[in-house]
N, C-alpha and C positions, 0 to 999 in steps of 0.2 A: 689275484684275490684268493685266500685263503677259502676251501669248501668244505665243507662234513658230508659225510652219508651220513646215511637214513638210520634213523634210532628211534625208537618206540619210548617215552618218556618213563624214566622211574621218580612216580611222583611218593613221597613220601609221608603217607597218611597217619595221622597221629594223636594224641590229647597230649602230650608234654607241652609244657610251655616253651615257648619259643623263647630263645636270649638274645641279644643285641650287645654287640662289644666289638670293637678295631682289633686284628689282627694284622698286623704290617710284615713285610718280607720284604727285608734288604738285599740286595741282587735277587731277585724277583725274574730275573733274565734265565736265570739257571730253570732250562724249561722245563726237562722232564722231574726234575725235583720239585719247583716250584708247585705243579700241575698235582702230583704224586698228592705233597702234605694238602692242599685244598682241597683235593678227593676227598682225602681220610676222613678231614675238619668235616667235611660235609656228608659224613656218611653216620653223623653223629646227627640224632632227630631237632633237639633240643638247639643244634647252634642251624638251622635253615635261614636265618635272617639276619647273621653276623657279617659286616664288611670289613672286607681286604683290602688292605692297601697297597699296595707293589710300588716300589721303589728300585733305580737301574739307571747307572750313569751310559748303558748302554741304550737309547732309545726305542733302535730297528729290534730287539731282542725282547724291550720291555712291550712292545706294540703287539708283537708276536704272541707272548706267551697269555697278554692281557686277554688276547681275541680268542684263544683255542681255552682260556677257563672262563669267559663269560660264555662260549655256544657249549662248554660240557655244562653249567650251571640252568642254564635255559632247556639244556636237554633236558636233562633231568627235575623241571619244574618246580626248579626252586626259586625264591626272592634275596639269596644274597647278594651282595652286588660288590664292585671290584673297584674303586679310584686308582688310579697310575700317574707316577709324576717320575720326573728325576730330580726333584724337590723331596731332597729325603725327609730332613725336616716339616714339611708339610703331611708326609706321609706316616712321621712317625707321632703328630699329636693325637693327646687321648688314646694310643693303642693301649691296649691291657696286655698284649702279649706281641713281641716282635721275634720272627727267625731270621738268623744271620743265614747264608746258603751263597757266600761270596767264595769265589775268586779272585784276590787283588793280584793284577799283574796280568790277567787271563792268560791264554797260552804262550804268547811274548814273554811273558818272565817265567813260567813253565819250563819253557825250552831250555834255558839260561841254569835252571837248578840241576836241570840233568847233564847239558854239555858240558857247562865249565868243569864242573869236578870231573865228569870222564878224563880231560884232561889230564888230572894227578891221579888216576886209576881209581879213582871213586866210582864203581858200578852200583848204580840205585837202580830199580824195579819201579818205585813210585816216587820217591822223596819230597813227600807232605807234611812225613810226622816229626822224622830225627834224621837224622845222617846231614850232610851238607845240606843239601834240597830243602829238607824237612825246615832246618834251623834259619836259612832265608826266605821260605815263604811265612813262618812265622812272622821275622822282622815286617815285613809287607802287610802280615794281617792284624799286627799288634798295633802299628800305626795306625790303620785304619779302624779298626774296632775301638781304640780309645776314643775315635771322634765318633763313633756310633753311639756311645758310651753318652759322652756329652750331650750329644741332642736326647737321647732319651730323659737322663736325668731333666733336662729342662723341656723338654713339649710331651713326655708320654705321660700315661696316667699314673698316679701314685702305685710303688710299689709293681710297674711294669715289671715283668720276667722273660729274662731275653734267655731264648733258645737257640744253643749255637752248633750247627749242624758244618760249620767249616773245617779244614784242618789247617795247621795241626792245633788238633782241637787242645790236647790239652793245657796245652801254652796259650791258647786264645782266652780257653777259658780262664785260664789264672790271669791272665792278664785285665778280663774285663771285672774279675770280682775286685784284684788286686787294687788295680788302678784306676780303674773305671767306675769303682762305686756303683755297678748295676749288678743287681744279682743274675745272674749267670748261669744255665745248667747244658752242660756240653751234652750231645745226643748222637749215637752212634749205634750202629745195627752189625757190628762181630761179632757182638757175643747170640745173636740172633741167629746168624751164617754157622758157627760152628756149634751151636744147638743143637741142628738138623741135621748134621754131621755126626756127631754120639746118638741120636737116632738110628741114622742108617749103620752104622759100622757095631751097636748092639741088638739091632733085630727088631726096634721095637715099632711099633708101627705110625708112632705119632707124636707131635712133643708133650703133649700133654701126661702120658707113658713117663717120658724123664724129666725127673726134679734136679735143676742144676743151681748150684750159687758161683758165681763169678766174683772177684776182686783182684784189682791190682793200679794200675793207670792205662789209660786207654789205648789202643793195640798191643798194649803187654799187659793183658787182665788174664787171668789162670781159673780154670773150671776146678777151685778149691773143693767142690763137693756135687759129686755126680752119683741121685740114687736111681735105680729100676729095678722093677719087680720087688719092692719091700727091701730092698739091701743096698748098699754103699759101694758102689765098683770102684776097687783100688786101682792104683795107679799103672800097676803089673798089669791087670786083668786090659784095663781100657789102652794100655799099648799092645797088648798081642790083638785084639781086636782090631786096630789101627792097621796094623804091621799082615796082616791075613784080609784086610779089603784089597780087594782089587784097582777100585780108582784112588780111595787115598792113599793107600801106599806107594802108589808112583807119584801124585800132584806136591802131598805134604809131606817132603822128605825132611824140612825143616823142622816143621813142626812136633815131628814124629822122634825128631832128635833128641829136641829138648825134653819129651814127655821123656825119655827114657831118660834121660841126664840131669830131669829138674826134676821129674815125679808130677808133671802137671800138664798136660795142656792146654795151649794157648788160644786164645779165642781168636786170634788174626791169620789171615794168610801168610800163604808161604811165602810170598812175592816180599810183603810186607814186613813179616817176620824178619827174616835173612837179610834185611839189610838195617837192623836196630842193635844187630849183634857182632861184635868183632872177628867172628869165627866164618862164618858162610862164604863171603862175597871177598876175601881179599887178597884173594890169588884167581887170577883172572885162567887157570886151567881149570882150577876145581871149581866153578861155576858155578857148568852144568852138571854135573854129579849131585847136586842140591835143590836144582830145580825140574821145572816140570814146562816143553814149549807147549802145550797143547792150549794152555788159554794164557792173556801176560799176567794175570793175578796171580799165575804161580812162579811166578820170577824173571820173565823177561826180561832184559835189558831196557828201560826207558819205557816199560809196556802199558803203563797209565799217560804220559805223556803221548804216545802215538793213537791208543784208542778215544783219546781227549781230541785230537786234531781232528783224527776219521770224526768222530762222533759231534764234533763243532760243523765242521764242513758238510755234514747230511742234516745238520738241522737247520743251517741256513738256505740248501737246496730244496729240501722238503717242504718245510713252512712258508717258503718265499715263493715255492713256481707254484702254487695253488693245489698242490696234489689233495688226496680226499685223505680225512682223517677223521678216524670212529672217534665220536665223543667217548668219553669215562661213563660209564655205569656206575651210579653212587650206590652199592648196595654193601651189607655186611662181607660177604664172601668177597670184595675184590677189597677190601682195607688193606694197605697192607703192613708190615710189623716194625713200621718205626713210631719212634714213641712219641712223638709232638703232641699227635691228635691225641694219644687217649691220655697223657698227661694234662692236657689243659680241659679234657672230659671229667677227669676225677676231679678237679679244681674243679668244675663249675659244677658239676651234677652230683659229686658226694661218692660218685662210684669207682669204687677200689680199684686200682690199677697196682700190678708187680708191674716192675723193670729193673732195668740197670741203668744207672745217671752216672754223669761225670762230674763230681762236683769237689768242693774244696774239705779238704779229708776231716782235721778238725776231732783228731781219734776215730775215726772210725773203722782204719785200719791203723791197728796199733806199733806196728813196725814200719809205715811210713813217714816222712816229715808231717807234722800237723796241717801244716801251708802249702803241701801239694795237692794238686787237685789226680783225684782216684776215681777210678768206675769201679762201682760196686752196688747192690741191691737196694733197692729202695722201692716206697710204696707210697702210692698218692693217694686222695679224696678231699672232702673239702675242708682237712685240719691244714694240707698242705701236702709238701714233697718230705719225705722223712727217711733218714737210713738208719736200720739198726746196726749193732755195734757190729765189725766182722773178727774184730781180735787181730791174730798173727798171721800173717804169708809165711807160707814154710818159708825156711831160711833163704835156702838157693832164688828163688820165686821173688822173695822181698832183693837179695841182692844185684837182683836181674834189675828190678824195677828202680830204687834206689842209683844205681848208673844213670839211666837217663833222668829222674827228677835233678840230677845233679846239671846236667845240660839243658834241661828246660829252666831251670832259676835260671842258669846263669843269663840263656836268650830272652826271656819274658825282662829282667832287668833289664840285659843290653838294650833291648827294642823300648822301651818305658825312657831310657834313658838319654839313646844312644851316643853308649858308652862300648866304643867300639874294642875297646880292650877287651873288653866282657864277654861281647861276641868271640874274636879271635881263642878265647879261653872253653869256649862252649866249644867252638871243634875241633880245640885241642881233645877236650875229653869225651866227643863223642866218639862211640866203642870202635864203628867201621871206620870213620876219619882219621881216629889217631893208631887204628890199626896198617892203616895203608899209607900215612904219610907222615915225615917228618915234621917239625917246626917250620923251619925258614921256609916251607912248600905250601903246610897252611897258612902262615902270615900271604901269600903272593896268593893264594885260591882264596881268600877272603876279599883281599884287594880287586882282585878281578870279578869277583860277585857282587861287592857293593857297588862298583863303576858300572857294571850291566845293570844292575836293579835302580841306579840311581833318582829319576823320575819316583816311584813308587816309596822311597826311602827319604823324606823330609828330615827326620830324625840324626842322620848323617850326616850333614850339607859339609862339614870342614870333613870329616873321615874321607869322604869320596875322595874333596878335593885332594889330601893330604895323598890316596891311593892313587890319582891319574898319575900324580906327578912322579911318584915312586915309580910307575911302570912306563911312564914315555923316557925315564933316563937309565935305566937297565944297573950293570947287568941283572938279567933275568934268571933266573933259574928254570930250565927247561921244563916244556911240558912235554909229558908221552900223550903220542898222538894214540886217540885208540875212537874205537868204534863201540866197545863194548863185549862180553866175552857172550851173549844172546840176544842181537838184537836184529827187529826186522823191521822190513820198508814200510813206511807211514802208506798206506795206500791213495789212491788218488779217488775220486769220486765216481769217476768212470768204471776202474778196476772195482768199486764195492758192487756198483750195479750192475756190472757183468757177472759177478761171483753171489749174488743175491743177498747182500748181506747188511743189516742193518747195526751199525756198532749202537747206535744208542739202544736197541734191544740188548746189548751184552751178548752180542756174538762176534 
């Protein structure tokens, strides 16, 4: 039996009118996020009486997370209330606003993005967004998001606005505006992370201190314009500042690269960074010279898939042997800075919200395709989500970004499609994939990805077939057996608890 300690209620006394409106979350299982955006939504005075709906083909997960945000809700003496089903459909009538916060595949086909390509010396860090990893779990979430897509169109309320907080988001997103006919705003917190980073590496004491504009496509959006103290820090100025920190100049040696070699830096990690680019990760000596082992976001080998494992397996032990768990404090100071909540706060109360959205570009960055979907600034209240115009990416910056939009059409089609040729062509030209591999090695690394992913891939059913068969009758073209040129042992649950370490904290 799940228990809480002791919490003194924060009841939230007020004259706002109170509103009433469905919020839905599809994988709703995904706990600590699930939990996180419900906080926020509810730290907002005005929504105290909106109901959630949570949806989870995962049951034991959706039970879990249902019960730890009805006793934070009750703690804190509110009247919103929570229905749960794995009846998504039922979950998604009448919502006005739904978040997508899936996993297709969960860590079962996780494992698969990151091993198989190790196989042909594909070394990924995370592979969610691009790289081999990247462009198969998109197929998985394309699939699936179109039928998300579907049920909203017919059970949600007119004009629902799906928030899609999965990766790789920006293939999800294009996909659901593309194909899906739902409107669509992809939601991501890097350009949030390396905010407080030109913070700290120019002195200033808070973000408020620095004015930044971000644009490009998401984990490859560029900090086009960064002022403090009254003035515009060039690009020189904010890499010797980089290059003379003590912690970033050893974590983000990537990042630090490009700022010198593009004039820009980038809003993503170095983990992340380094494997969107053909340059980093494809000589499996020079590695580590690029990355940082002190946490795996700075480029570990497979270091999102292992703290995903650790961090699955403590939350089944933790929420399941009844350990005690502090409810959330719904108060202003513990919000914290993703933009769901205060997005659908400007939409319903009028009040201004800045961010940065992922949305379909549409000129708003004028050296991108029109039909790609870009992050870039944007301002809500209750005319809407709106972005002013950003104009041009310096050259290098758009030609960075422009590579991968070329790889996301091509997977957002394949997967819409599947049209397996399309795929096979997207890792021809994604930058690290066809840096490190041949032809005739991507056709047999494709083969052997869509055969493991098969379950989660409808879209495929003759491709697979057409792939088992190519590979039960050979010859094969070898694989290099490898391990990875930084990776470490997935730890076991025992080993966390002896070393006191909680991975879902981000340690």
């Amino acid at each position: 039996m799940l228990r809480y300690t002791e919490h003194d209620p924060t009841i939230i006394k007020t004259s706002f009118p109170l509103m009433s409106f469905r919020i839905a979350f599809i994988g709703a299982g995904s706990g600590g996020f699930t939990r996180k955006l419900v906080s926020d939504l509810l730290t907002v005075p005005e929504f105290a009486d909106v109901e959630f709906a949570f949806t989870d083909i995962n049951k034991c997960n959706l039970d879990m997370v249902t019960r730890i945000c009805r006793t934070d809700i009750a703690a804190n003496g509110l009247k919103a209330t929570i229905t749960a089903t794995t009846d998504r459909r039922e979950a998604l009538k009448g919502a006005r606003y739904v978040f997508v916060v899936v996993r297709i595949g969960g860590i079962e086909a996780f494992a698969t993005d990151i091993d198989i390509p190790l196989k042909y010396g594909i070394d990924q860090c995370v592979g969610d967004t691009l790289c081999a990893g990247g462009i198969m779990y998109g197929q998985r979430g394309i699939a699936a998001i179109l039928d998300f897509c579907r049920d909203i169109r017919e059970v949600a309320a007119p004009g629902c606005i799906l928030f899609n907080y999965a990766n790789p988001m920006a293939m999800l997103t294009w996909a659901a505006n593309t194909h899906g006919g739902v409107r669509c705003v992809g939601l991501c917190h890097g350009v949030q992370h390396g905010h407080q980073q030109l913070v700290e590496v120019l002195g200033a004491k808070s973000k408020a201190e620095v004015d930044i504009v971000c644009a490009g496509i998401n984990h490859q959006t560029w900090y086009v314009s960064v002022q403090y103290q009254g003035r515009r820090i060039g690009g020189e100025e904010l890499l010797a500042a980089f290059e003379r920190h003590p912690q970033y100049s050893r974590e983000e040696k990537v990042r630090i690269d490009m700022l010198l070699r593009f004039g820009a830096y980038s809003t993503e990690s170095n983990g992340h960074l380094s494997e969107y680019l053909p340059w980093y990760r494809k000589r499996p000596a020079e590695i580590k010279n690029w990355i940082d082992m002190g946490f795996w976001i700075h480029g570990e080998t497979g270091g999102y898939l292992r703290v995903s494992t650790e961090g699955r397996n403590w939350f089944e032990d933790e929420f399941s042997a009844g350990r005690e768990i502090k409810p959330f404090a719904y108060t202003p100071e513990n919000r914290s800075e993703e933009h769901g909540s205060r997005i659908i706060e400007g939409l319903e109360t009028g009040r201004l919200y800045r961010g940065h959205f992922n949305v379909v570009n549409r000129g708003t960055i004028t050296n991108l395709p029109d039909d790609c979907v870009i992050e870039a600034p944007g301002y809500v209240d209750r005319n809407g989500i709106n972005l002013p115009r950003v104009g041009e990416l310096p050259l290098g910056c758009a030609a960075v970004c422009n590579v991968s939009v070329s790889v996301q059409r091509l997977a957002v089609e394949a997967a819409a499609t599947g049209d397996d040729k399309l795929l096979r062509q997207a890792f021809m030209m994604d930058p690290l994939t066809g840096a490190v591999c041949n032809p005739p090695e991507i056709w047999q690394l494709v083969d052997e990805m869509l055969v493991a992913g098969a379950k989660w891939l409808p879209q495929y059913r003759a491709a697979i077939k057409a792939a088992k068969a190519r590979l039960a009758k050979g010859p094969r073209i070898p694989a290099r057996a490898s391990a990875g040129a930084a990776r470490l042992k997935t730890r076991s649950l025992a080993e966390l608890h002896r070393e006191k370490i909680n991975p879902r904290a981000g340690h």
